[in-house]
C-alpha positions in Angstrom: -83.7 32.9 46.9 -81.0 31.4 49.1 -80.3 28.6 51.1 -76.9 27.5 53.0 -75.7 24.9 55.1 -73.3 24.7 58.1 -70.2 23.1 57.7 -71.1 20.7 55.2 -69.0 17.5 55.6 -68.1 14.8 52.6 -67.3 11.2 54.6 -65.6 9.7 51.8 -63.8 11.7 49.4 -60.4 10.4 47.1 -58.5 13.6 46.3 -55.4 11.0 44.6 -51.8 11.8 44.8 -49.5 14.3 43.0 -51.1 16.5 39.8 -54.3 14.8 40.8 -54.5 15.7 44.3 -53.8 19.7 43.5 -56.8 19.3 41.0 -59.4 18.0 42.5 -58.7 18.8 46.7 -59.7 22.4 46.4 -62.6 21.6 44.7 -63.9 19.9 47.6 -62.2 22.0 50.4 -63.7 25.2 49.1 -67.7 24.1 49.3 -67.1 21.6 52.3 -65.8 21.7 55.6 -64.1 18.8 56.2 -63.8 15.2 54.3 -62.8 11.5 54.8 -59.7 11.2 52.7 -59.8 7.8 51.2 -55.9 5.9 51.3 -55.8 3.8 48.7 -52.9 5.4 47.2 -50.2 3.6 44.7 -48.7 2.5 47.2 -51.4 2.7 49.4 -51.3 4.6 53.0 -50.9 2.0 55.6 -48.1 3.1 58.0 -47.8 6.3 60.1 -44.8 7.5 57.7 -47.0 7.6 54.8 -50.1 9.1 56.2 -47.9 12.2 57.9 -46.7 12.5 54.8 -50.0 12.2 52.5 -51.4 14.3 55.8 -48.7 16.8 54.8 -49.4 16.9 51.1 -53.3 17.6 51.3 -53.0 20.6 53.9 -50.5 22.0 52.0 -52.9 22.7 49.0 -56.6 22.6 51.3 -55.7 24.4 54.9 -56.0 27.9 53.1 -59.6 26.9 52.5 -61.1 26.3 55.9 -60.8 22.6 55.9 -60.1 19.6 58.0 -58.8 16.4 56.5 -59.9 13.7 58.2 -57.5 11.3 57.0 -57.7 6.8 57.1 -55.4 4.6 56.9 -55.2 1.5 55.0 -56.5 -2.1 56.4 -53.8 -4.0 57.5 -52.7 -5.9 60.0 -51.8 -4.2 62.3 -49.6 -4.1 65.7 -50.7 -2.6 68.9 -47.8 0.0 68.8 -48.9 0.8 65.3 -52.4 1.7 66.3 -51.8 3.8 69.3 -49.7 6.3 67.7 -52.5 6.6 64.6 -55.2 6.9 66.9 -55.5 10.5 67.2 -54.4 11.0 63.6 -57.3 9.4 61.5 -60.8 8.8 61.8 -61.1 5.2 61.1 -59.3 2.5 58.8 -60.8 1.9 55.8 -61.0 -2.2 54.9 -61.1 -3.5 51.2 -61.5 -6.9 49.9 -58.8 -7.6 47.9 -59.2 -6.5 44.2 -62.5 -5.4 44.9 -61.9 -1.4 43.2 -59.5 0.4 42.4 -56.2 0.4 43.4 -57.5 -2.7 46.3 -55.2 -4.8 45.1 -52.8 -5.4 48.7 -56.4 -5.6 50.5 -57.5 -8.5 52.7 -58.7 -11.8 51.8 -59.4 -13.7 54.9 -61.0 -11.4 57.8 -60.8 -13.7 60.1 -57.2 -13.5 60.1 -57.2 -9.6 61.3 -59.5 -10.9 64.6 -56.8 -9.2 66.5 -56.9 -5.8 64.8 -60.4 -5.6 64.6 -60.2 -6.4 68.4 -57.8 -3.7 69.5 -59.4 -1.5 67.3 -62.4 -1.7 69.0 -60.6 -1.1 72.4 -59.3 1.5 71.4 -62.5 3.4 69.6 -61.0 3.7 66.3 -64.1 2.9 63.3 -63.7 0.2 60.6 -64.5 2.0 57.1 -65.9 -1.1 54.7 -65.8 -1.3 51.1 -68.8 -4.0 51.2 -68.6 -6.1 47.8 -67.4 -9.9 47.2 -66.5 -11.1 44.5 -70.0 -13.1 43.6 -71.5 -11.8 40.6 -71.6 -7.7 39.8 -75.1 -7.0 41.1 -75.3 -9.4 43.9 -71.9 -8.3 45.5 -73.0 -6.2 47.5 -76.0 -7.9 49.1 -73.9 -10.7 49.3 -71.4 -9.0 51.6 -74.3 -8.5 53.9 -73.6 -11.7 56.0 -70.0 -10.3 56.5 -71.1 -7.0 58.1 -73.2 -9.4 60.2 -70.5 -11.5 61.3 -68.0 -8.3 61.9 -71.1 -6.8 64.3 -72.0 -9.6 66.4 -68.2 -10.5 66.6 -67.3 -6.9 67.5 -70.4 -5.4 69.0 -68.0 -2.2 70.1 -66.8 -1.6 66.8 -68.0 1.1 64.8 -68.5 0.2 61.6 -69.4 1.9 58.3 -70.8 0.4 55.0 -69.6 2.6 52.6 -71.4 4.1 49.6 -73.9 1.9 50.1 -76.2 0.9 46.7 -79.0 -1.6 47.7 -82.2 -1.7 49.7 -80.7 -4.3 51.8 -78.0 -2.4 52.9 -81.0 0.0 53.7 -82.9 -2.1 55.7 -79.7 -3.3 57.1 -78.8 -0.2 58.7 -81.3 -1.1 61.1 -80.5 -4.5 62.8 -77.0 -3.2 64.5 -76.6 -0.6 66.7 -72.8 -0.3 66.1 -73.5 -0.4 62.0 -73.5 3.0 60.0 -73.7 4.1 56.2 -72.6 6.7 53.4 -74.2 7.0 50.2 -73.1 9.0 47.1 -74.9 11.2 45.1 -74.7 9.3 41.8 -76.5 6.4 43.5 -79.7 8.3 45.0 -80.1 9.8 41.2 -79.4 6.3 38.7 -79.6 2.9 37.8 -77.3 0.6 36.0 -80.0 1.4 33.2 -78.5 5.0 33.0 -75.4 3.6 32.3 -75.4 0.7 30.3 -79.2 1.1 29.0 -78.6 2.1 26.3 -74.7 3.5 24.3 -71.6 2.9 27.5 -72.1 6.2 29.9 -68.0 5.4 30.8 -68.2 8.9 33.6 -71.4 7.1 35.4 -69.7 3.3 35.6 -68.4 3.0 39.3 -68.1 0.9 42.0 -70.0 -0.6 43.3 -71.7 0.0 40.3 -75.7 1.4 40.2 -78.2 -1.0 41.0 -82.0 -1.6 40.3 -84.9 1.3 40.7 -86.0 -0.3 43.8 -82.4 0.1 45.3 -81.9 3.4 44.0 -85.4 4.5 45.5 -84.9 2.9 49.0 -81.6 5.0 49.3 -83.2 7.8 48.3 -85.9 7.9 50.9 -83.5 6.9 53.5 -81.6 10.5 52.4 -84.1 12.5 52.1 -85.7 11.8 55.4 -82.0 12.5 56.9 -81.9 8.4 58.8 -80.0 9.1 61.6 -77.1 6.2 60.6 -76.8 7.6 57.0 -74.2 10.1 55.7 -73.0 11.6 53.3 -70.3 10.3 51.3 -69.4 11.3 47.3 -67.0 8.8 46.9 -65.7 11.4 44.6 -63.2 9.4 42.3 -61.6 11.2 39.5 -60.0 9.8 36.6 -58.3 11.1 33.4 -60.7 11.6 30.6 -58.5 9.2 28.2 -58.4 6.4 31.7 -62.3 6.7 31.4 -63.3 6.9 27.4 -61.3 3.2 27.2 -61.3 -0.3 26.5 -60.6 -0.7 30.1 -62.8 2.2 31.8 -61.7 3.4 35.2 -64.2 3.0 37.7 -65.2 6.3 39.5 -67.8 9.4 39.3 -66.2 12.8 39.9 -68.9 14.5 41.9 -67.1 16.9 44.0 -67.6 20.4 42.9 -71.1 19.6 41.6 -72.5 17.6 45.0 -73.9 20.4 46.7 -76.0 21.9 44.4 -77.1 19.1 42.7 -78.3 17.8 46.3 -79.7 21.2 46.7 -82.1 20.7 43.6 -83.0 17.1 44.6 -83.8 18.1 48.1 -85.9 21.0 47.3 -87.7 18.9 44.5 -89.0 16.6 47.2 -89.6 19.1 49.6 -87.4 18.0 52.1 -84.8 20.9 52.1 -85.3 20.8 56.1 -83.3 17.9 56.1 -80.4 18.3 54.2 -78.2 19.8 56.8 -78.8 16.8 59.0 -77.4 14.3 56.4 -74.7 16.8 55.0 -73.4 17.3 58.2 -75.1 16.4 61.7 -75.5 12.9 61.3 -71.6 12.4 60.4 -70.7 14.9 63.7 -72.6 12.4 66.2 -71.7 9.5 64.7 -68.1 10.4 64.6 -67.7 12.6 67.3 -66.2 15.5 65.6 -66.5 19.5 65.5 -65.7 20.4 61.9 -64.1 24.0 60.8 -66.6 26.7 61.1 -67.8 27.3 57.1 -71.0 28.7 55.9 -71.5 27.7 52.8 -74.6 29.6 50.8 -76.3 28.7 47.2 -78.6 30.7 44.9 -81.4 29.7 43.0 -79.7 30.3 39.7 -79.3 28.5 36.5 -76.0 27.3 36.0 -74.3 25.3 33.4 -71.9 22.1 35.0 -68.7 22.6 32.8 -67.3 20.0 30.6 -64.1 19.6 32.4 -62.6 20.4 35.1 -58.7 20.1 34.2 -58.6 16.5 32.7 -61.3 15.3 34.7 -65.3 15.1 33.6 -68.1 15.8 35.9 -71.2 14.6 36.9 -74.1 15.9 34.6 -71.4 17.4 32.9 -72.5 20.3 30.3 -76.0 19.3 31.5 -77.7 23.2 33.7 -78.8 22.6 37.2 -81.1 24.8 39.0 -78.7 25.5 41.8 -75.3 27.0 42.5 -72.9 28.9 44.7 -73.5 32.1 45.5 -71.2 35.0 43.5 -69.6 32.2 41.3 
């Protein structure tokens, strides 16, 4: 048995810098067609210099594989000058609270300050990316952050705006109220709760952020994916770390999902019976809501048993050693 999906698109994807980025970018670029490149580099991309050049670095090592980069810059301030000439390079600039996750550090504080880039920005039709979290406590953040979406829709009602790698049943039910509001989820957080990884001993490769949430959350996003909502997409939020940066005293916070993410999507779909609609929230949805015509890719599965490996270079997977049901065809 076989089943394969059309240009399957990741909407928020970090593929890192140097030895990093040649791991861990064709991992993704050979089983999708096209990603959202995340910028929060050290230093982090926020001028048209630096994203040419990170541009440069990523389709050096992915353009033999069939893929597009769609690439972000980082929330600034920013000048008029500054946005035209990134317009038609990115897909959207991605906002983070300062100190929120990793490498956030230089993000904003006071969004109210930025009226004037969030203004031309929505003149000019480029999409605000959100990392939605305060800094209230861990499993309120998000839900908290709620009333700041809010405010950034009915302030900028022509802005497109997308809460990213969304974990609660508010942000579901969110989705809703806006018509200029939009969403990704990951695969960790349609499959646990904080339960699975601090139930019990420290799981340090399922600690992220935002981090998992409650049953309740993790079952409203999983109905919201499964019946392919047309404002939800796909986003991994693929974040790899080195094994000895995540078995620490101060774990890294990030799930490497990328080579796994199909096939373990494949399974869940098909255990619900709702295979139909995979293709709509791996790909379709993310095309109308951003307007884009990815690379041509087919890619096909097999119903095989297949063993996740422990590693891959320095970096540990999702359901690592654990067999899914599920994998690419002739690997």
């Amino acid at each position: 048995m076989e089943f394969s999906l059309n240009s399957p698109l990741d909407m928020h994807i970090h593929f890192r810098q140097d030895k990093m980025l040649e791991l861990v970018a064709p991992l993704t670029a050979k089983y999708f067609a096209g990603g959202v490149i995340m910028p929060n580099l050290v230093p982090p991309v926020d001028s048209i210099d630096k994203l040419d050049k990170y541009r440069s670095e990523v389709e050096q090592i992915t353009s033999p594989l069939n893929f597009e980069p769609y690439m972000t810059l980082f929330f600034r301030q920013y000048k008029e000058e500054e946005l035209l000439a990134a317009k038609d390079k990115i897909i959207g600039i991605k906002l983070y609270p300062a100190g929120v996750t990793t490498n956030s550090e230089s993000g904003i504080s006071d969004l109210k300050q930025a009226d004037s880039t969030f203004r031309m920005m929505q003149e000019l039709g480029i999409p605000l990316l959100v990392h939605g979290e305060t800094h209230g406590f861990v499993m309120d953040r998000e839900s908290e952050f709620i009333s700041v979406y809010q405010w950034l829709a009915e302030n900028y009602p022509n802005l497109r705006i997308t809460m990213e790698h969304i974990t609660t049943k508010d942000a579901v039910e969110f989705l809703d109220r806006y018509e200029n509001v939009f969403a990704t989820v990951t695969l960790q957080h349609l499959l646990i709760t904080l339960n699975d990884v601090a139930g019990g001993l420290l799981q340090p490769h399922l600690f992220c952020k935002p981090i998992a949430k409650r049953p309740e959350d993790r079952e409203a996003l999983l109905e919201a994916a499964l019946e392919a909502h047309p404002k939800l997409m796909f986003g991994s939020d693929s974040a790899p770390h080195p094994v000895h940066k995540k078995e620490s005293a101060g774990c890294a916070a990030g799930v490497f999902t990328a080579p796994v993410a199909i096939p373990i999507l494949v399974e869940l779909f098909e255990k619900h019976n709702k295979l139909e609609n995979l293709q709509t929230f791996l790909s379709e949805n993310a095309r109308r809501i951003y307007k884009i015509l990815p690379p041509e890719k087919t890619t096909t599965l097999s119903k095989q048993e297949y063993t996740i490996p422990v590693r891959y270079g320095e970096v540990v997977p999702f359901r690592a050693g654990e067999t899914v049901s599920w994998w690419y065809k002739d690997e």
